[in-house]
Structures are given as structure tokens and as C-alpha cells.
Residue frames relative to the residue before (quaternion, step in Angstrom):
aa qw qx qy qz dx dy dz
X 1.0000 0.0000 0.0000 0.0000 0.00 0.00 0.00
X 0.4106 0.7223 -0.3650 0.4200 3.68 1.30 -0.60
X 0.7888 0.3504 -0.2678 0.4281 3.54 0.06 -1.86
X 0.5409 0.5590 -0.5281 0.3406 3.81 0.81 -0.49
X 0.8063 0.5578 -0.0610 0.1872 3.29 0.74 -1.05
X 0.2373 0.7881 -0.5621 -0.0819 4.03 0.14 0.19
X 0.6850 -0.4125 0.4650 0.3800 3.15 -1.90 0.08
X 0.2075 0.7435 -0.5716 0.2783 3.27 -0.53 1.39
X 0.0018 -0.7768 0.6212 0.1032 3.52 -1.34 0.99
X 0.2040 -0.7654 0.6015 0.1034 3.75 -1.27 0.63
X 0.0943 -0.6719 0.7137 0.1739 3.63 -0.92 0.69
X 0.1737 -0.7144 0.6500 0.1921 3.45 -1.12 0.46
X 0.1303 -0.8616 0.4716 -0.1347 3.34 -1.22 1.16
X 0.7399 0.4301 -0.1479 0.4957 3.32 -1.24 0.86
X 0.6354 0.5739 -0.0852 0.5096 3.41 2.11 0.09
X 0.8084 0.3058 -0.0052 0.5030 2.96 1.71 -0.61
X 0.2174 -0.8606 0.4265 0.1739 3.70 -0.17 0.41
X 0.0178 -0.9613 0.1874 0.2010 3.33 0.24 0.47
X 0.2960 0.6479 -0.5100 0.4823 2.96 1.77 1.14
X 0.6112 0.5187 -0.3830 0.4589 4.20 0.88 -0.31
X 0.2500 -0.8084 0.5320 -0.0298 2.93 -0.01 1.51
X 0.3432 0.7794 -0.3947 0.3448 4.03 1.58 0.10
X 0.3276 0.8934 -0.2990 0.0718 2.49 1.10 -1.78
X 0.0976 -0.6066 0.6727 0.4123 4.25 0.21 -0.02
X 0.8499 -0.0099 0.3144 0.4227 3.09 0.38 -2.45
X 0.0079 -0.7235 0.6872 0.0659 3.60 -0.63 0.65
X 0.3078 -0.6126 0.7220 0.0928 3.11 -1.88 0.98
X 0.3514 -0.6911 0.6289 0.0585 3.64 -0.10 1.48
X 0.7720 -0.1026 0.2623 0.5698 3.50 -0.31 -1.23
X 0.0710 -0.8354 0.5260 0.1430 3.08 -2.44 0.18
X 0.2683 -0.8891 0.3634 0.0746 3.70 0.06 0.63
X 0.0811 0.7337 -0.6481 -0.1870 2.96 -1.27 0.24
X 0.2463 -0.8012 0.5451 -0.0154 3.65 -0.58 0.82
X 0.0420 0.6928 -0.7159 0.0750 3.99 -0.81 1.20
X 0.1958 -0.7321 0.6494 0.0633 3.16 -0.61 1.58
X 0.3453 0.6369 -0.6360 0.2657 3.74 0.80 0.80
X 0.7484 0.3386 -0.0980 0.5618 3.63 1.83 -1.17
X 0.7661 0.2545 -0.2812 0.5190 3.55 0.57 0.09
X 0.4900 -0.7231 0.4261 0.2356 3.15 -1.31 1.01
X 0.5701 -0.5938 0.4680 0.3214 3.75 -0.94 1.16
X 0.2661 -0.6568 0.6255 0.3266 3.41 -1.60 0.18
X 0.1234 -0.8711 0.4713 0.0624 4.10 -0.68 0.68
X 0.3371 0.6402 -0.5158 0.4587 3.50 2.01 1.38
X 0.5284 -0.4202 0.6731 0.3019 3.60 -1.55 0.13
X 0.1252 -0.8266 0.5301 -0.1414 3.47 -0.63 1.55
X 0.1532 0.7407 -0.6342 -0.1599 3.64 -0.75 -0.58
X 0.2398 -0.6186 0.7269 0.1770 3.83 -1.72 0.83
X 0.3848 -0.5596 0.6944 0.2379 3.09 -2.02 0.09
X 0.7108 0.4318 -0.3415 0.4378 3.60 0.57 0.62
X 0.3863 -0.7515 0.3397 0.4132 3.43 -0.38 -0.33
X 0.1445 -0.8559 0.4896 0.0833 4.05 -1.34 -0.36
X 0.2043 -0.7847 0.5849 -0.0201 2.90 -1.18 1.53
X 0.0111 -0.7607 0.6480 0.0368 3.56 -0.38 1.10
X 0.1703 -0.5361 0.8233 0.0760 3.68 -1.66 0.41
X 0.3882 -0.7256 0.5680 -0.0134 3.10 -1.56 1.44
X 0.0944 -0.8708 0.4636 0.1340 3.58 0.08 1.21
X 0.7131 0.1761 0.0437 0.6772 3.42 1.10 -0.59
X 0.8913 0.1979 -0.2029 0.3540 3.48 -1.75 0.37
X 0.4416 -0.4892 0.6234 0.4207 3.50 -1.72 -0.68
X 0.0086 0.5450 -0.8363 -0.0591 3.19 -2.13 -0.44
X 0.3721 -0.5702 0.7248 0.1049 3.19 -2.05 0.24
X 0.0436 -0.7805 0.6236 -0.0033 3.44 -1.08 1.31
X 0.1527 -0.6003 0.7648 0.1770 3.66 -0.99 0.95
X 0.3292 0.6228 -0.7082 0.0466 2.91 -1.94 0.58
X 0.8624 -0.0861 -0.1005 0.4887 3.55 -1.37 1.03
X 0.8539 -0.2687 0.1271 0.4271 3.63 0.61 1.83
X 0.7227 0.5233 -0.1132 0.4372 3.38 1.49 -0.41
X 0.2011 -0.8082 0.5358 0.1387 3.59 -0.76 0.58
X 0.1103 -0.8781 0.4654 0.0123 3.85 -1.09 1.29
X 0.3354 -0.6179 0.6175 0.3526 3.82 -0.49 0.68
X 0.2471 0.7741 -0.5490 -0.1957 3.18 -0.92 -0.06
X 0.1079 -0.9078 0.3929 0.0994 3.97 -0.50 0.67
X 0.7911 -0.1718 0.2217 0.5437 3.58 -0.69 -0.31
X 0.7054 0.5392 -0.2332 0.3966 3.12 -0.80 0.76
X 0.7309 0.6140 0.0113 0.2978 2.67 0.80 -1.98
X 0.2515 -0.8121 0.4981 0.1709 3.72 -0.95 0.52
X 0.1482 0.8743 -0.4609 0.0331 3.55 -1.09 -0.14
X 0.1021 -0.7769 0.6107 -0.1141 3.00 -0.32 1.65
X 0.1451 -0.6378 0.7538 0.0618 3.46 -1.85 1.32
X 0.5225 -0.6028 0.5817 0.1585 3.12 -1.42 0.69
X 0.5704 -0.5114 0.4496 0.4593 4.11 -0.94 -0.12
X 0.9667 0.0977 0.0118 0.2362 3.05 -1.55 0.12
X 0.3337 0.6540 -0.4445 0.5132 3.12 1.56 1.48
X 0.5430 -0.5730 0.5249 0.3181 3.39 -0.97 0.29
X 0.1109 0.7777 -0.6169 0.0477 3.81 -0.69 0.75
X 0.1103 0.6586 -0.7233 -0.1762 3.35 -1.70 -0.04
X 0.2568 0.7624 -0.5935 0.0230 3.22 -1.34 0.26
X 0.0995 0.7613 -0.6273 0.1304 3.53 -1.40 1.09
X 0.7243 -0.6202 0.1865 0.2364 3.29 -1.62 0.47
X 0.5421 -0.4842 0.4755 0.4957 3.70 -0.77 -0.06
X 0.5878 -0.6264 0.4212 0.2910 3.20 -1.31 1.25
X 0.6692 0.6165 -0.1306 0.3938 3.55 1.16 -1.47
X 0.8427 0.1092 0.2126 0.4824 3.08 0.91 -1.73
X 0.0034 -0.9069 0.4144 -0.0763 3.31 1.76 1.13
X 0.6849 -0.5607 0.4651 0.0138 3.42 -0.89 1.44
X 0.0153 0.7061 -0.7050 0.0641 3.66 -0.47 1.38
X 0.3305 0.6826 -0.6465 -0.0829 3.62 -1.31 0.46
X 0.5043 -0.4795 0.6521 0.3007 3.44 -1.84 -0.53
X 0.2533 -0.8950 0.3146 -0.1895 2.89 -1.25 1.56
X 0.1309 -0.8316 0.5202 0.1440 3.61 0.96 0.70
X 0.1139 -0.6044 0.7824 0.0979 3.77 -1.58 0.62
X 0.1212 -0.8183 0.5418 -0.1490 3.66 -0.47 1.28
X 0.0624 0.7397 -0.6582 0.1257 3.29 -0.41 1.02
X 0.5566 0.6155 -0.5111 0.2241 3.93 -1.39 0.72
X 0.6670 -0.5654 0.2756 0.3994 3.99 -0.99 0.64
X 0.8132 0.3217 -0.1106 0.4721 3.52 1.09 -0.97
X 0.3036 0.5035 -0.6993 0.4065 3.74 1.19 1.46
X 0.5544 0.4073 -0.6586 0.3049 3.93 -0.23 0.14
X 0.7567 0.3787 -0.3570 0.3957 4.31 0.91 -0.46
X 0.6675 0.4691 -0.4150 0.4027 3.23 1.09 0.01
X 0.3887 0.6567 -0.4801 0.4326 3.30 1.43 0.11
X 0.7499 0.5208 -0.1686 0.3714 3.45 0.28 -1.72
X 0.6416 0.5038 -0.3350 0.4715 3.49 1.42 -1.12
X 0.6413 0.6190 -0.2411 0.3839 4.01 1.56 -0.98
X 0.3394 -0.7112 0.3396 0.5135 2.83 1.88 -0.30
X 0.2101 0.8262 -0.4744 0.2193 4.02 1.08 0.65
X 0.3353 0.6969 -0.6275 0.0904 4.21 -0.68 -0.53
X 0.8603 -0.2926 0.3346 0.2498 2.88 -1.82 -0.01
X 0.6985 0.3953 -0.1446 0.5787 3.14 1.23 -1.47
X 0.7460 0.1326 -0.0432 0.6511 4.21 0.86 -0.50
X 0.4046 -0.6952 0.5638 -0.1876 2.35 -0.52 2.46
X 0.7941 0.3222 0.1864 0.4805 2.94 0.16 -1.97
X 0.1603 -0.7899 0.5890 -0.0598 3.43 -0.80 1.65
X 0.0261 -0.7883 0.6147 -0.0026 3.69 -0.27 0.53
X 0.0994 0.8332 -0.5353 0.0967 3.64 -0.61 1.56
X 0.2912 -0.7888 0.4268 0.3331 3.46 -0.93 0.50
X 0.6748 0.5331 -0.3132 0.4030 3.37 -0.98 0.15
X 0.4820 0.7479 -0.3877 0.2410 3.18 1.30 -0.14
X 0.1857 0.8048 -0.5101 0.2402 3.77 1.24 0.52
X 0.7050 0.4841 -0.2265 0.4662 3.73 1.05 -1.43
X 0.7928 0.3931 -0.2329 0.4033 3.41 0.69 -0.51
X 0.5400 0.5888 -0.2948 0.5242 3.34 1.59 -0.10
X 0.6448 0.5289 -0.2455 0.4943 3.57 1.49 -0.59
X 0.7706 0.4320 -0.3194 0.3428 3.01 1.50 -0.51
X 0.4528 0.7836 -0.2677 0.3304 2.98 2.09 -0.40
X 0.5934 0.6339 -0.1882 0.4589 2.79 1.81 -1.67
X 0.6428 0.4995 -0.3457 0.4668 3.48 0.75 -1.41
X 0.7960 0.3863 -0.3717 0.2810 3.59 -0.10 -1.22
X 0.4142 0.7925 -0.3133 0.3198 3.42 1.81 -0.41
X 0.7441 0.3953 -0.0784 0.5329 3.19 0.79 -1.80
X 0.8185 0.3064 -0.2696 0.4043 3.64 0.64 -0.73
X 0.8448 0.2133 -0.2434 0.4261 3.58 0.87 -0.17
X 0.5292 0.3615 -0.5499 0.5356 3.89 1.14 -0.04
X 0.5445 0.6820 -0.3888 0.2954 3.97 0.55 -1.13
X 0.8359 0.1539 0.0024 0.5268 3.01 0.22 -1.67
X 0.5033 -0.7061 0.4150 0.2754 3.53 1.21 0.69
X 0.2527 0.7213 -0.5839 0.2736 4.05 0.83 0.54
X 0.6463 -0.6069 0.2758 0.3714 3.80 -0.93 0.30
X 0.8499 -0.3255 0.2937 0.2925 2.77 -2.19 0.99
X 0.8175 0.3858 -0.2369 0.3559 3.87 -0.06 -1.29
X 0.4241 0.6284 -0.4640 0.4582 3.53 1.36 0.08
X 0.7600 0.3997 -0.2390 0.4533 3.22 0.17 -1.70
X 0.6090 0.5093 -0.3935 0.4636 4.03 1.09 -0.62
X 0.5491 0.6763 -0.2166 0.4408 3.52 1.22 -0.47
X 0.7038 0.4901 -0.1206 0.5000 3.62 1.45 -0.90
X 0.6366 0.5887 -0.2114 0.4511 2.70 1.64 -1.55
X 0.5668 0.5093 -0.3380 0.5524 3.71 1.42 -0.88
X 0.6953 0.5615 -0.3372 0.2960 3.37 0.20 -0.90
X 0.5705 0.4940 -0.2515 0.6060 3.77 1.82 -0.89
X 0.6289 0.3736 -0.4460 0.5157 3.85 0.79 -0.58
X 0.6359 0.4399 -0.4722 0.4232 4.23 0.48 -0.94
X 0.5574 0.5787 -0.3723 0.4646 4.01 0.96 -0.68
X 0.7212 0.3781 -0.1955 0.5465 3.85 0.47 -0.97
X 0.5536 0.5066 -0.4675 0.4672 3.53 0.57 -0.08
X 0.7912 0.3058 -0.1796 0.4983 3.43 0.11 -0.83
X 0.8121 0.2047 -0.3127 0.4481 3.75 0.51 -0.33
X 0.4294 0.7638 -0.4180 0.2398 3.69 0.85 0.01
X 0.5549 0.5057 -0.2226 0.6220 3.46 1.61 -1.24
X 0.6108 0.6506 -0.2418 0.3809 3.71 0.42 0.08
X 0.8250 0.1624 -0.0597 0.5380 3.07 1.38 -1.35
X 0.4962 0.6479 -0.3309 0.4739 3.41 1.07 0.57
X 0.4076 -0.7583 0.3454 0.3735 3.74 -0.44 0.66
X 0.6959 -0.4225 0.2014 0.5447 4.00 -1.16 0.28
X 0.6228 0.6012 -0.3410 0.3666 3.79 0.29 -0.78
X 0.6467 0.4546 -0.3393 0.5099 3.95 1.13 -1.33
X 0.6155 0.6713 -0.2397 0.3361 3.25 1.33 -1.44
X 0.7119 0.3367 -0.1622 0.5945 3.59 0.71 -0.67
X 0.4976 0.6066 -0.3448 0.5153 3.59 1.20 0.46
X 0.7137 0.5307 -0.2395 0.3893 3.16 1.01 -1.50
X 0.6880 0.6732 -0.1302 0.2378 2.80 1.24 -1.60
X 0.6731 0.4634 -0.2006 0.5403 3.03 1.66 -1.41
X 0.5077 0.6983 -0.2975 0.4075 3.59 1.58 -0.33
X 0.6691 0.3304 -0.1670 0.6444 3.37 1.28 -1.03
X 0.6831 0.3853 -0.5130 0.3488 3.55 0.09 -0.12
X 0.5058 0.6668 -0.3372 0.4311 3.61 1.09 -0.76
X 0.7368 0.4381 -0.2157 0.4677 3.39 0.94 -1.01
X 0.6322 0.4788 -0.3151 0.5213 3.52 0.87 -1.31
X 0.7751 0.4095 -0.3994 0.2683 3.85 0.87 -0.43
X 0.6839 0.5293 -0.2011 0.4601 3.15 1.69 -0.05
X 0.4965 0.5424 -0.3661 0.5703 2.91 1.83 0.55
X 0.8088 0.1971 -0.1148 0.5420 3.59 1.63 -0.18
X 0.0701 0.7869 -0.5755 0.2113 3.49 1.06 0.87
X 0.8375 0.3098 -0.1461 0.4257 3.29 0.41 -1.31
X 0.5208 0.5642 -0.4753 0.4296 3.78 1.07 0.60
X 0.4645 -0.6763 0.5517 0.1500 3.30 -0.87 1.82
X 0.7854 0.2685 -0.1882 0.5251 3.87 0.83 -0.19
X 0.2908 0.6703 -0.4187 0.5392 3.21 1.29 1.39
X 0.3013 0.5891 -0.7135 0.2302 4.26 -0.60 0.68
X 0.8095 -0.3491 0.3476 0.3194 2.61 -2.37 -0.12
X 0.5269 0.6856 -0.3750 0.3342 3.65 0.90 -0.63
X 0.7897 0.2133 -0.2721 0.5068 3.28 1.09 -1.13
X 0.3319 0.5168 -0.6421 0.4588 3.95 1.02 0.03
């Protein structure tokens, strides 16, 4: 999975306005990052934007809101703006992933719908072989060779339709009955005003 892969970063431009506050989702930039070759940062940081990483390889260690995370292969992890964060790789076994910079009004519900919050950072799913292939693919053919924006937005959906369905799964009962009340709260305030809206379909 390495040789597919080099240290490489892409802003994507000329796509986005950033007074349109509609916005579902913009994909600012993407990365991939092998801290086998580049040196980690190991300060307490904060962004104004948000991030989704997917762990192609190795471990690392995430502080975030007072808390400490393993996090390995496989694995997901999304920070929110303006929070205090650190994270970096295992000395031994130093962490490679791909990175979304994300910027729009409605990543606080697609968080909640991914099964994301404050309290579950970190998503740990199995099977994630298919979605890592696609990461990989959209990697090489469209940030690489620089091919267009709505592909790579296309993938990026394709990891949120992937976390929807396995995210409630990999969390323990307590986050789990969090999420839930998290997304309904949302899904009802996203349809308060729909005359063909009841409890049947919540």
C-alpha cells in the first residue's frame, strides 16, 4: 500500500466561495502524509477548519478535549475547529494517512450523522479494505494527477455513506445511545416543518 502512495499535498481552487455560507461541504485541501519520512509535529495546536484523516498504515496517539486515543490502521478521526489538539506517530510504527481539510455550515450534521462528537473522535471500523482502496484510487488519479475537484468530493461522500452505517457499530453501548439521540435531535430539526414527517419515519 506504501508504493501507491507519496507525500503529497493539493489545494483545490477556484471552486468555492467563501462568503456562501450554504456550502454542504468544501474540500479545501488533501494529503497524504508517511511519518516514516516526515517529521511529526508534538505542540498542542488548534485549526480554524476542520479534519478527516483515515489511517492507512501504523498507530499514533491523539489528545483531544482532556482525553487520550490509540489510534491504528484502519481507523478514522475527525477534529472539529477551534479546539485544542495534539497528535503524532508511534515511534516504532509511525502512522501513514490521507487527509481531508473541510470547511462548510453543515460538517457539525454530518459529523453527528458519521457517528463523530466531541466525546468520539475516533471511529475504528472493520472491513475498511474497500474504502481504503478507494481513498487510495482517488488519491493517485485525481489529487496526483490533479483531474477535477467533484471526483475527489465524490469519494469523500462515499467515506461519509461508509461511516454512516458502520460507525454505530464500533463505538461502545453508552457513545452508542449518545449518537443516536444526537442524530435524532438533528434529523428532527432538519424536519420540524415537514407535514409528512412523524415518529414512524424518525
Amino acid at each position: 500500500m506504501n508504493s501507491l502512495l507519496k507525500n503529497t499535498f493539493r489545494f483545490f481552487i477556484n471552486t468555492h466561495n467563501e462568503n456562501d455560507d450554504d456550502d454542504d461541504v468544501f474540500i479545501e485541501a488533501i494529503s497524504f502524509n508517511d511519518f516514516n519520512v516526515i517529521t511529526p509535529c508534538k505542540t498542542i495546536r488548534r485549526q480554524n477548519f476542520y479534519t478527516l484523516h483515515f489511517v492507512v498504515d501504523g498507530e499514533g496517539t491523539l489528545f483531544f478535549e482532556e482525553k487520550k486515543y490509540h489510534i491504528g490502521k484502519g481507523s478514522f478521526f475527525f477534529l472539529p475547529p477551534n479546539k485544542d489538539i495534539l497528535y503524532y506517530p508511534k515511534s516504532n510504527n509511525p502512522w501513514q494517512y490521507i487527509w481531508f481539510e473541510l470547511h462548510g455550515s453543515k460538517l457539525p450534521n454530518l459529523a453527528a450523522l458519521m457517528g463523530f462528537s466531541l466525546q468520539t473522535p475516533v471511529i475504528k471500523c472493520k472491513d475498511t479494505q474497500k474504502i481504503a482502496d478507494s481513498l487510495i484510487n482517488m488519491f493517485n488519479n485525481v489529487v496526483i494527477k490533479h483531474q477535477n475537484y467533484y471526483q475527489a468530493l465524490s469519494v469523500f461522500y462515499e467515506v461519509v455513506g461508509f461511516l454512516c452505517g458502520a460507525s454505530i457499530f464500533s463505538v461502545n453501548k453508552e457513545e452508542v445511545n449518545r449518537t443516536i439521540v444526537s442524530r435524532a435531535k438533528r434529523i428532527i430539526k432538519l424536519n420540524y416543518n415537514n407535514p409528512n414527517f412523524n415518529i414512524q419515519t424518525l
